[in-house]
VEXGU-548321 format. One record per atom (N, C-alpha, C, O): x, y, z. Coordinates in steps of 0.05 Angstrom, whole numbers, plus 5000, padded with zeros to 4 digits. Atoms other than C-alpha are relative to their C-alpha. Example, Ala and Ser with C-alpha at 12.3 -4.5 7.8 and 13.67 -1.06 7.14 Angstrom:
501849765000
524649105156
501850245000
503950245013
498449764999
527349795143
498550225014
499550445018
END
This chain:
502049795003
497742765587
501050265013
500250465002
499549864990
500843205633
502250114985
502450344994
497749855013
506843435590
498150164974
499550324961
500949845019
501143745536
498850215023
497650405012
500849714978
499144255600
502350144986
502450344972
497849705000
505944505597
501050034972
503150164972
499949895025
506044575519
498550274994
499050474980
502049855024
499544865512
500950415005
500250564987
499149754999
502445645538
501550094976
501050304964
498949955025
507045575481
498950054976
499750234961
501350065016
502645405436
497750184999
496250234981
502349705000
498145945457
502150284993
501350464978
498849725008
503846525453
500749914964
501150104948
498749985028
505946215380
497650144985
498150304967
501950015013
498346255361
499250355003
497850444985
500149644988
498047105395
501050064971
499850124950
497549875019
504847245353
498549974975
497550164963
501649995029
501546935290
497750214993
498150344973
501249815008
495647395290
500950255012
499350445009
500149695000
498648025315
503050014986
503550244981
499049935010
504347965283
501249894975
502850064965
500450175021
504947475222
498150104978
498650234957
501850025023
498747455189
498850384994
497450394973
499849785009
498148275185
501950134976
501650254955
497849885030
504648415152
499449714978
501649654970
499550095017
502847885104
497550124987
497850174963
503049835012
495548225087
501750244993
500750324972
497949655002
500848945084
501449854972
501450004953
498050145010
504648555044
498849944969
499950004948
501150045027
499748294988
498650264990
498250264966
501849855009
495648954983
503250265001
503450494993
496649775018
503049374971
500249844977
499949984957
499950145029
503948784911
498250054980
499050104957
502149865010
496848974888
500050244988
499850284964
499549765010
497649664887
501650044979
501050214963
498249955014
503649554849
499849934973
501549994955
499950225019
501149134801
497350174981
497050184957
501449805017
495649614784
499950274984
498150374971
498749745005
500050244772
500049914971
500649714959
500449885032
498650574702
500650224992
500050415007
499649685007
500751154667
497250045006
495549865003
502949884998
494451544683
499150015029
498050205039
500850024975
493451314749
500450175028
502650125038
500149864978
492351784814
500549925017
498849805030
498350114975
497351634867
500250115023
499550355024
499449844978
498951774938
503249895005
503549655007
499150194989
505951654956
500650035023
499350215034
500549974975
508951495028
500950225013
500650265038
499649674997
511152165030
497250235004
497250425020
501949924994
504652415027
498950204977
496750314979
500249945031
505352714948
498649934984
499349724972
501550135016
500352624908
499550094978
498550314978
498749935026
501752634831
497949754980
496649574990
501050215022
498952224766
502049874989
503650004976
498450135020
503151654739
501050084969
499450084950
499749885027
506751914678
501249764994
499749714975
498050175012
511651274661
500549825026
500549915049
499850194986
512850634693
503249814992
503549664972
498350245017
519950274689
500049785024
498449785042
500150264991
522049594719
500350005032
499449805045
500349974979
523749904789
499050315008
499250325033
500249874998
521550614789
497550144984
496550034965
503349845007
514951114774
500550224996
501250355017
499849785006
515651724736
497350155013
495250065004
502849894989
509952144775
499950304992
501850444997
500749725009
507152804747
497850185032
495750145043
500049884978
506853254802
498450315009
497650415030
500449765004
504953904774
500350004973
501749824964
500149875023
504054224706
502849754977
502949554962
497850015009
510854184686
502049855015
504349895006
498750084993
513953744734
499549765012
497849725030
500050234993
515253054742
502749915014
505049995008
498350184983
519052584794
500149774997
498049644996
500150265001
522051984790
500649865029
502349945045
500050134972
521051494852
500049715002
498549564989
501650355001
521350784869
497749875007
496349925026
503250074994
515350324858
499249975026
496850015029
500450024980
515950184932
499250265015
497850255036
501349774991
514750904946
496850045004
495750175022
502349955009
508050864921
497949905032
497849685044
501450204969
503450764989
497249884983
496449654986
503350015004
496450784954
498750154969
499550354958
500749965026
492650814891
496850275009
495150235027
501949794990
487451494897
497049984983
497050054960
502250045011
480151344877
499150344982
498950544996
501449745015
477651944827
497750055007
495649945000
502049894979
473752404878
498250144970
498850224948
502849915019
466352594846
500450295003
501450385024
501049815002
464853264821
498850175020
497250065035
502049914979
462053764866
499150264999
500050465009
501849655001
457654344851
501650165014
503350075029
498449744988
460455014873
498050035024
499050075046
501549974977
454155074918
500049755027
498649765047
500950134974
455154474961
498149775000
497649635019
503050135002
449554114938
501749664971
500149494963
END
């Protein structure tokens, strides 16, 4: 009985590491696959640059992103941090 005393520290730092550092990057991890998986022409992007453009074209590793008028960039899908919800309308007065 006395040799599970001197486990259980171990077994407490494995169980720390797992939630601060494991099971985060794997939640980071599925909701970047998500994102990715929802990219559409059309769609309002942010990427980790901090650019934010409409999907014009999608190929097998890269995202054509419309940036401006007349100008589009191509980036990898990994670029992409975040998909941008389409902000509501807003009266000119505020209201």
């Amino acid at each position: 009985m006395s040799n599970w005393g001197q486990f259980l520290p171990i077994v407490l730092l494995v169980l720390v590491f797992w939630f601060i550092i494991v099971r985060p990057t794997r939640i980071r991890s599925r909701q970047a696959a998500e994102t990715q998986r929802l990219l559409v022409p059309g769609t309002r992007i942010m990427l980790g640059s901090g650019i934010f453009g409409t999907v014009d074209a999608i190929g097998d590793e890269t995202v054509d992103v419309r940036v401006a008028a007349n100008t589009v960039i191509t980036v990898l899908r990994q670029g992409v941090a975040r998909i941008v919800p389409d902000e509501p309308v807003v009266d000119g007065d505020g209201e």
